[in-house]
C-alpha positions in Angstrom: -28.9 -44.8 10.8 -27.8 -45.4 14.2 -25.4 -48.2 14.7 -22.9 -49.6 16.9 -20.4 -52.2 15.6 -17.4 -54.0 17.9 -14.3 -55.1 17.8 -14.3 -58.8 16.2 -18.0 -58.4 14.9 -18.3 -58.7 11.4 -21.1 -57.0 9.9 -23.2 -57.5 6.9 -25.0 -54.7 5.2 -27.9 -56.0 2.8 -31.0 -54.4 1.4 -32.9 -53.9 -1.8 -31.4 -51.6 -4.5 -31.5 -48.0 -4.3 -31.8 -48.3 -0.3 -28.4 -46.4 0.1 -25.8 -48.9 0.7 -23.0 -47.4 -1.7 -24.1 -44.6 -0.2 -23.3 -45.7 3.6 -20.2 -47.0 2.3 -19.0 -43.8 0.2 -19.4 -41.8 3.3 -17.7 -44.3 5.6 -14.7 -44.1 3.4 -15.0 -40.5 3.3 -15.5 -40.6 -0.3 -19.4 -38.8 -0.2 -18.6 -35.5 2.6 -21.9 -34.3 1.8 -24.1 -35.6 4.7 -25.6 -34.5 7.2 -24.6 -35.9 10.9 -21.8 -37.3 12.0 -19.7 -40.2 12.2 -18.5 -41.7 15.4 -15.3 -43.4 15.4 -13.7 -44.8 19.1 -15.7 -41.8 21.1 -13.8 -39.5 18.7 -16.3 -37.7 15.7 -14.7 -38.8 12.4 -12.3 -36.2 11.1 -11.9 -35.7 7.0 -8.3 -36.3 7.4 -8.4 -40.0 8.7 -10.2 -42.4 7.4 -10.4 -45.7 9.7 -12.7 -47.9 7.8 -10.6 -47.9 4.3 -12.7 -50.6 1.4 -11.8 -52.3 -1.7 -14.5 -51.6 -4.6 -15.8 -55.3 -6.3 -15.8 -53.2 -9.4 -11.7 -53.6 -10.7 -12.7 -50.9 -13.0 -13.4 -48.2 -10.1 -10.1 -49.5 -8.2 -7.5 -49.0 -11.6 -9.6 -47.8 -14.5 -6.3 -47.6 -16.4 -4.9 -51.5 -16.3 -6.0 -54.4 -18.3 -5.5 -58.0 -17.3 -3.2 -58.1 -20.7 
């Protein structure tokens, strides 16, 4: 995947299950280091220790296993 996304672009990532977009995401977040590449990040390649594109999982579950709504 070679992509370039700008500053005040929002961007939509769609496709048909099983194509990889967890995946993509997981290793954006730096949750998923096994990969092979790299990610660019402001001319700079991204470093394990900063993560710039921090996400919020849909599933609540994934985000605080532990509460309940009660």
């Amino acid at each position: 995947l070679n992509l370039e996304v700008y500053s005040n672009e929002i961007l939509v990532i769609m496709g048909a299950s099983g194509a990889g977009k967890t995946s993509l995401l997981n290793i954006i977040g730096q949750l998923d280091r096994d990969y092979q590449g790299e990610i660019v990040y402001a001319s700079d390649i991204f470093q394990a220790t900063h993560v710039p594109f921090p996400y919020v999982f849909q599933d609540s579950e994934s985000l605080l296993p532990w509460k309940t709504v009660i």
